[in-house]
LOFINU-188773 format. One record per residue: residue in one letter; residue number from 0; x, y, z of N, C-alpha, C in turn. Coordinates in nm, 4 decimals, padded with zeros to 6 digits, m for minus. Each point is the difference from the previous one (the first is absolute). Layout:
{node a, NUM, {X, Y, Z}, {X, Y, Z}, {X, Y, Z}}
...
***
This chain:
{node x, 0, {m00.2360, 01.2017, m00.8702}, {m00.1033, m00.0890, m00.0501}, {m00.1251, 00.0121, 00.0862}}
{node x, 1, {m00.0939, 00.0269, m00.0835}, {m00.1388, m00.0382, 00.1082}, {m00.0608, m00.0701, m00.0530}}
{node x, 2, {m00.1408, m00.0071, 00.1069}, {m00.0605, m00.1966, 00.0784}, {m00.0337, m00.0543, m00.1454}}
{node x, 3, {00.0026, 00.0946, m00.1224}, {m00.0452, m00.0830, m00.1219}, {00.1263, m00.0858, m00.0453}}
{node x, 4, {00.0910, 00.0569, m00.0025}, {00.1361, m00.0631, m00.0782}, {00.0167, m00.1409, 00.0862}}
{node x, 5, {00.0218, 00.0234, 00.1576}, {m00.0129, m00.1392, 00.0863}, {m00.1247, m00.0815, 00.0351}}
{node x, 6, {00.0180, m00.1070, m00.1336}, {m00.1297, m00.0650, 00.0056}, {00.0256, m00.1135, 00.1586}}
{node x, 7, {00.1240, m00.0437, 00.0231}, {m00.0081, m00.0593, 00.0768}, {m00.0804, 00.0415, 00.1376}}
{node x, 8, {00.0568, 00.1206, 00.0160}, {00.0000, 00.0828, 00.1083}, {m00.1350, 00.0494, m00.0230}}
{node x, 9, {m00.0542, m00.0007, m00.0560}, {m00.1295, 00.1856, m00.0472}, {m00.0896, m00.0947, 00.1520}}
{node x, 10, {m00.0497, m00.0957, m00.0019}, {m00.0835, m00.0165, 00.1078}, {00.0215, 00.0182, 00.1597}}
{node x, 11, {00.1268, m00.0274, m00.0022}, {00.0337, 00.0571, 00.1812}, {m00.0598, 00.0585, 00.1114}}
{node x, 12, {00.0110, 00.1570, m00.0787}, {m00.1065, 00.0377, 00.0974}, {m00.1646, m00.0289, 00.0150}}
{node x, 13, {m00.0840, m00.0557, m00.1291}, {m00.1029, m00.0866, 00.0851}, {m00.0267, m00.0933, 00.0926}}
{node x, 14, {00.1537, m00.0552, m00.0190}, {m00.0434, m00.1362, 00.0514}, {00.0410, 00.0606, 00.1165}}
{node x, 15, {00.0945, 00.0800, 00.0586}, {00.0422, 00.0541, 00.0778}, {m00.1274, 00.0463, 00.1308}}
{node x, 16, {m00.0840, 00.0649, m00.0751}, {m00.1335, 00.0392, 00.0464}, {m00.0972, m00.0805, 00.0985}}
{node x, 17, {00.0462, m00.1350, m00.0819}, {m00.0843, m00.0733, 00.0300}, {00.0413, m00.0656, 00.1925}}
{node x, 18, {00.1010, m00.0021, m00.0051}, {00.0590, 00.0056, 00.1449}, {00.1074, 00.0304, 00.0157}}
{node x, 19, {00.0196, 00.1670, 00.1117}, {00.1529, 00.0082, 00.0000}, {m00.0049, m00.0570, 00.1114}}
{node x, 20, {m00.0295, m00.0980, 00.0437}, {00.1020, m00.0360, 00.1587}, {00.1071, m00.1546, m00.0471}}
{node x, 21, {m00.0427, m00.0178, m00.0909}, {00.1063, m00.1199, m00.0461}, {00.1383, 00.0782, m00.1212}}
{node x, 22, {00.1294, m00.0565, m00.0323}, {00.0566, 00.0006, m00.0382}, {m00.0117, m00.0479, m00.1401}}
{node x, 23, {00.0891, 00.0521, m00.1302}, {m00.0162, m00.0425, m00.1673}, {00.1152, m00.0590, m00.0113}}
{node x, 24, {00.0745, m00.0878, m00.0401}, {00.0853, m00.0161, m00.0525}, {m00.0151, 00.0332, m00.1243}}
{node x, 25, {00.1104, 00.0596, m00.1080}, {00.0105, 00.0374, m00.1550}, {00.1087, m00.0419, m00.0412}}
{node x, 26, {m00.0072, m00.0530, m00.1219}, {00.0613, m00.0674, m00.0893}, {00.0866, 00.0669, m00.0772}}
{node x, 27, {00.1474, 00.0386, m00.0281}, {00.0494, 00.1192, m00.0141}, {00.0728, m00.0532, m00.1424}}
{node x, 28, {00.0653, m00.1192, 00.0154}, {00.0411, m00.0513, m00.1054}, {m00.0605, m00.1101, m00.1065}}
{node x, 29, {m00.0134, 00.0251, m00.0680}, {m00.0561, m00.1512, m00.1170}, {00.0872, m00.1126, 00.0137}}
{node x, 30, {m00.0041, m00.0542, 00.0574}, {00.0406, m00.1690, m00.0168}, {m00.0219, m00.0750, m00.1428}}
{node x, 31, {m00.1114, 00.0612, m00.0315}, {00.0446, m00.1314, m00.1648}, {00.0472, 00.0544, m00.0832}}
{node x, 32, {00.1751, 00.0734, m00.0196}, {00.0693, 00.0276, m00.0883}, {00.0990, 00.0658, 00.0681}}
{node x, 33, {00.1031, m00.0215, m00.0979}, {00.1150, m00.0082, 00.0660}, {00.0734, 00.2173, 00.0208}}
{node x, 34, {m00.0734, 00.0629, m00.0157}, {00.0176, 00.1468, m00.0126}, {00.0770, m00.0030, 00.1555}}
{node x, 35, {00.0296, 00.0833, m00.0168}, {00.0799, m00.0046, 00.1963}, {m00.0734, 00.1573, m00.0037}}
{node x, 36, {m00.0883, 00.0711, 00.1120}, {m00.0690, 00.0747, m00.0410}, {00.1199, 00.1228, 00.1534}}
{node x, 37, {00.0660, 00.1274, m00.0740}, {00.0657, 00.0663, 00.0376}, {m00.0230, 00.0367, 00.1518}}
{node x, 38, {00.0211, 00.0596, 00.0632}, {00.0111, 00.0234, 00.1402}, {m00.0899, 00.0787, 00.0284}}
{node x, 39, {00.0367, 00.1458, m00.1178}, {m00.0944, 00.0930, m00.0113}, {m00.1649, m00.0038, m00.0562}}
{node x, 40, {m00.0034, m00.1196, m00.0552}, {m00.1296, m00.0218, m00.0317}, {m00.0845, m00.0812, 00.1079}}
{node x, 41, {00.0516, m00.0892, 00.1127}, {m00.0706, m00.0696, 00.0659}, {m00.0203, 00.1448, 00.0828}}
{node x, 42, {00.0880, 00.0870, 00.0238}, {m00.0045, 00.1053, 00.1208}, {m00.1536, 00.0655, m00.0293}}
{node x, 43, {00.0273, m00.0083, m00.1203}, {m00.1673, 00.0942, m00.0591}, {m00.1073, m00.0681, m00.0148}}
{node x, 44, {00.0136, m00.0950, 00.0361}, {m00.0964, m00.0682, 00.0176}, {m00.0361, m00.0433, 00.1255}}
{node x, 45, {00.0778, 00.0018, 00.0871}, {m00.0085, 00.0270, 00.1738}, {m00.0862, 00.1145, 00.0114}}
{node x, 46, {00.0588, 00.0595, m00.0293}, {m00.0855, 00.1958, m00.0090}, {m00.0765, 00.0014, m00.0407}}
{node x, 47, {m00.0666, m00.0781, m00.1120}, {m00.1236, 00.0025, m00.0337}, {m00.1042, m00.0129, 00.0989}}
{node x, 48, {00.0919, m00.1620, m00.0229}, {m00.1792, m00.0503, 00.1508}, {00.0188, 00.0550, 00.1393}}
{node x, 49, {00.0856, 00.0886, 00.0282}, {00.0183, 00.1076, 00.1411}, {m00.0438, 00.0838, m00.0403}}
{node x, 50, {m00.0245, 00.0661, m00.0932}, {m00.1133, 00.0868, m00.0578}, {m00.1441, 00.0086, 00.0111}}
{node x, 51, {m00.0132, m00.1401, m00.0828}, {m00.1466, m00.0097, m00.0192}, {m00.0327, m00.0910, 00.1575}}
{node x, 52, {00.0770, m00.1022, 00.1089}, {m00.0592, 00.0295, 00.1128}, {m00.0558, 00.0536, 00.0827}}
{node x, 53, {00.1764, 00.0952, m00.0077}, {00.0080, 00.1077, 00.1533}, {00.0928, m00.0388, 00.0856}}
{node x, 54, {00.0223, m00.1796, m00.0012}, {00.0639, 00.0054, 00.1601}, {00.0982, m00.1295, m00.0770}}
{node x, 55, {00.1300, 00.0633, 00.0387}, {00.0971, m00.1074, m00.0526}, {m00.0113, m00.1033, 00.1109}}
{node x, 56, {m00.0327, 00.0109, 00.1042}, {00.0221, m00.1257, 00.1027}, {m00.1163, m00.1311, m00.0714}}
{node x, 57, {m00.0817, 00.0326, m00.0886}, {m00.1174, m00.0428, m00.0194}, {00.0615, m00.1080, m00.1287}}
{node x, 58, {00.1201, 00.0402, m00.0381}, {00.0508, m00.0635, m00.1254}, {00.1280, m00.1275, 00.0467}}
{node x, 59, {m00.0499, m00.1076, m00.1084}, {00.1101, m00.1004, m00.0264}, {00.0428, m00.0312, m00.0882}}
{node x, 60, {00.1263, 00.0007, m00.0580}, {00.0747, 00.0081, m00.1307}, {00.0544, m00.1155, m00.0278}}
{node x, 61, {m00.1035, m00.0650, m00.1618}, {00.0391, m00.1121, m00.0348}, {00.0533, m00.0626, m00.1030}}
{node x, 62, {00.0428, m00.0898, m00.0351}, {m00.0103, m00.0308, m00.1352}, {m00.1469, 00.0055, m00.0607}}
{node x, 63, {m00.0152, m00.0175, m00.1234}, {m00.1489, m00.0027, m00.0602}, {m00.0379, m00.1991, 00.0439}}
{node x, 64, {00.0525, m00.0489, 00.0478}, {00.0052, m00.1642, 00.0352}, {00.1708, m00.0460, 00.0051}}
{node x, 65, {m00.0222, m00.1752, m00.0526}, {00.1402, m00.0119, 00.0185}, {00.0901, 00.0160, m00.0870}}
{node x, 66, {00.1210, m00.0290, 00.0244}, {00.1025, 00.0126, m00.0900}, {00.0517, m00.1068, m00.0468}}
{node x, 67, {m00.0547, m00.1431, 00.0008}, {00.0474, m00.1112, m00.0520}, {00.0465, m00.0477, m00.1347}}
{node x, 68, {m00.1112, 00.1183, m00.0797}, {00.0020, m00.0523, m00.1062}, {00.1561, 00.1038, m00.1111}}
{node x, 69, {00.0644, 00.0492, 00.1290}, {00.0854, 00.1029, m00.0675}, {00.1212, m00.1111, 00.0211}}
{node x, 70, {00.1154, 00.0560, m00.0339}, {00.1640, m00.0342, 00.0236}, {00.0351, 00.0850, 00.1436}}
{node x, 71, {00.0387, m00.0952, 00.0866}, {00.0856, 00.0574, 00.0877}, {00.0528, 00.1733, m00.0084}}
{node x, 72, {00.0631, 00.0015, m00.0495}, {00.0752, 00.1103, m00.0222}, {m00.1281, 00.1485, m00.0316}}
{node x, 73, {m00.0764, m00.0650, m00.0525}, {m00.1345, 00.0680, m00.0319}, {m00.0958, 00.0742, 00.1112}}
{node x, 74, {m00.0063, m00.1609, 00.0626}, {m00.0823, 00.0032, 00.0969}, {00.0679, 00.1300, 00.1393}}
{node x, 75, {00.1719, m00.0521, 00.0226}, {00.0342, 00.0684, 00.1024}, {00.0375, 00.1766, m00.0686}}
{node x, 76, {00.0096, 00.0234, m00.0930}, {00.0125, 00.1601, m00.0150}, {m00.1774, 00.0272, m00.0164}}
{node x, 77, {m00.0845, m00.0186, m00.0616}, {m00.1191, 00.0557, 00.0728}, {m00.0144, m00.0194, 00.1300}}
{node x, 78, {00.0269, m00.0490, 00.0682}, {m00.0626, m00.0135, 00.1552}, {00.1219, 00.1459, 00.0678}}
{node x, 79, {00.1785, m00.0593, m00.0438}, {00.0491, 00.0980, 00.0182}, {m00.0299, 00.1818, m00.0234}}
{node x, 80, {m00.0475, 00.0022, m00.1069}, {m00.0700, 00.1207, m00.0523}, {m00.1034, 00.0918, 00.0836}}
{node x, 81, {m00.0921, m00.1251, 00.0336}, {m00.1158, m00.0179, 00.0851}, {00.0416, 00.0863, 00.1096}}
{node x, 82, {00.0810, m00.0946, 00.0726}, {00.0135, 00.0314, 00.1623}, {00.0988, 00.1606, m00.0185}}
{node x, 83, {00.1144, 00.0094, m00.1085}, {00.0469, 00.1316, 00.0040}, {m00.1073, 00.1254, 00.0260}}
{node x, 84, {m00.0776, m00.0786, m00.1081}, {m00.1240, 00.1464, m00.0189}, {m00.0810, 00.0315, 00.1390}}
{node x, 85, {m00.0106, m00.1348, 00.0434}, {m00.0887, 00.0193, 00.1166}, {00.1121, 00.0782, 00.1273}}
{node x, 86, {00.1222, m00.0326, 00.0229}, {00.0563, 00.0764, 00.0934}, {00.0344, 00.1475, m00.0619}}
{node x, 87, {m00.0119, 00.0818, m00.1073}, {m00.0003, 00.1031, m00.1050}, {m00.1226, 00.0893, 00.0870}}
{node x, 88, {m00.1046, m00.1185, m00.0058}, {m00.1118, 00.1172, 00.0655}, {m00.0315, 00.0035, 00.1307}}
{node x, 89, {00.0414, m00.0681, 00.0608}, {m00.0110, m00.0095, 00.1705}, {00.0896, 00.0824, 00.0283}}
{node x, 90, {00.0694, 00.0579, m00.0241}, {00.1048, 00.0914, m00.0075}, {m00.0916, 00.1279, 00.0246}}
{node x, 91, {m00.1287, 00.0118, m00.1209}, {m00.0616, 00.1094, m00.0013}, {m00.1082, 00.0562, 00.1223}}
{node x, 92, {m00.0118, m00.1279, 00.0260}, {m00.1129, m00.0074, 00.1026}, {00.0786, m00.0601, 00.1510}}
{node x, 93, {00.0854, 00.0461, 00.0112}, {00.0806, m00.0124, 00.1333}, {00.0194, 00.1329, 00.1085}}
***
């Protein structure tokens, strides 16, 4: 996918521009619906914005907000998902 298909994402690296000495957090999963979004898809979306950064130390991996408005069970397999994906790519960059 490129920066057109990820509307969420397409701005990153401007804003990125605008100061790298601070840190982004990104929003990896949608919170308002109940999709549980695969392992492999948050991973690519890690990679994205380590892409269009440069510097994974520069990244924080989030929900898109909270998860209140989900079911339990909802809430903890995206976050579970989340954190898999995120130890998936620290793996890469170790």
């Amino acid at each position: 996918m490129g920066r057109s298909e990820r509307k969420a994402f397409a701005e990153l690296p401007d804003l990125w521009s605008i100061d790298g000495s601070k840190f982004i957090g990104i929003g990896v999963t949608d919170v308002h619906i109940d999709f549980i979004e695969p392992v492999k898809l948050i991973e690519d979306r890690i990679k994205y914005a380590i892409k269009s950064i440069g510097d994974p130390e520069k990244i924080r991996v989030n929900p898109d907000c909270g998860l209140r408005t989900r079911s339990r069970e909802v809430g903890y397999t995206k976050l579970a998902n989340m954190t898999e994906a995120v130890r998936n790519i620290r793996k890469d960059y170790s």
